[in-house]
N, C-alpha and C positions, 0 to 999 in steps of 0.2 A: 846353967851358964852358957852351955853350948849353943840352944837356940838362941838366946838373947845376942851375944856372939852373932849368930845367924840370923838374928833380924835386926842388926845394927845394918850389917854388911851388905842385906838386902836394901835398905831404907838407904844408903849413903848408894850403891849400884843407881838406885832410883833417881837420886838426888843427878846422882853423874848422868845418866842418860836424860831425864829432864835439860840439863844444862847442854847437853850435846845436840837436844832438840833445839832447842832457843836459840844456841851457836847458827844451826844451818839454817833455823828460819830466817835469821838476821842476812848471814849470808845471803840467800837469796835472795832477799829484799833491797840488801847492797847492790847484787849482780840486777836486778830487776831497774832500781833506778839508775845504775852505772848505763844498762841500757837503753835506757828512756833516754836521758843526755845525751847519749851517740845518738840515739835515731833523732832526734829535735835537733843537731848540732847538723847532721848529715842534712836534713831539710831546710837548715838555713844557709849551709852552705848550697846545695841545688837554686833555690831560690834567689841567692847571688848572682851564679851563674846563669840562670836563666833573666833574669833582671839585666847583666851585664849582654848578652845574645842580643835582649829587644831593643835596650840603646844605641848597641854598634847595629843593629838593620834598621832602625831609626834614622840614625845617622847617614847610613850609606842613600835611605830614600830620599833624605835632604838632597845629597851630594847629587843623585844621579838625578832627581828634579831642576836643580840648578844647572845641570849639563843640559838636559834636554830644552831647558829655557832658552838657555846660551845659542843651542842650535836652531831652532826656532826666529830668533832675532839674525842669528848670522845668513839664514836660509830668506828669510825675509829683506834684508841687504844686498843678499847675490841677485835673487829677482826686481828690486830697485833699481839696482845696478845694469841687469837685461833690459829692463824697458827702459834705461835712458837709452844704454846703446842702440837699441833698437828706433827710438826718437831719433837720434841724431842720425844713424845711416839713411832714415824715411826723410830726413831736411836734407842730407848729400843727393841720395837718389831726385828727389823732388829738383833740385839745381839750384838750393839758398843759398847765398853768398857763406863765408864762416865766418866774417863778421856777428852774423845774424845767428850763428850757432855755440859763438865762444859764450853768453849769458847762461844757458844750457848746459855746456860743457864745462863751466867752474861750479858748474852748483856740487856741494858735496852733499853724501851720503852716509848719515850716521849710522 
């Protein structure tokens, strides 16, 4: 009786460490996918932020093209603008009446 006894106790010992093995394998395989979700979860959040980065210097190359256009056109107006003046002082120096120079001097400069 004693061995039987004693190999109940071992057989159920087995049964329990058996189950103790399954527990931790599970375990890790929880902890292993638990990880996998943070790390995909972390990469799509990075990829947001990096996605939100290229829109806002996207955006700012817009803006800062639309400046430099702006300047461009405005730069090309102040020199319009030089060479009339410079026409009309070359008709005072020359000795035009300003009859003959108000045609000239109304035209505007978009």
């Amino acid at each position: 009786m004693a061995q039987q006894a004693k190999a109940e106790r071992d057989e159920f010992l087995k049964v329990i460490q058996k189950q103790k093995e399954q527990e931790d394998e599970e375990r890790q395989l929880d902890q292993q996918r638990h990880g996998a979700f943070r790390a995909h979860a972390q990469t799509i959040r990075d990829q947001i932020g990096m996605n939100s980065e290229t829109t806002k210097q996207h955006r700012l190359d817009y803006l800062e093209e639309g400046r430099k256009v702006r300047q461009r056109i405005e730069d090309e107006r102040l020199k319009v603008e030089r060479i009339k003046a410079q026409k009309l002082q070359g008709l005072v120096d020359v000795g035009i009446e300003g009859k003959y120079q108000a045609d000239l001097s109304k035209k505007r400069i978009l």
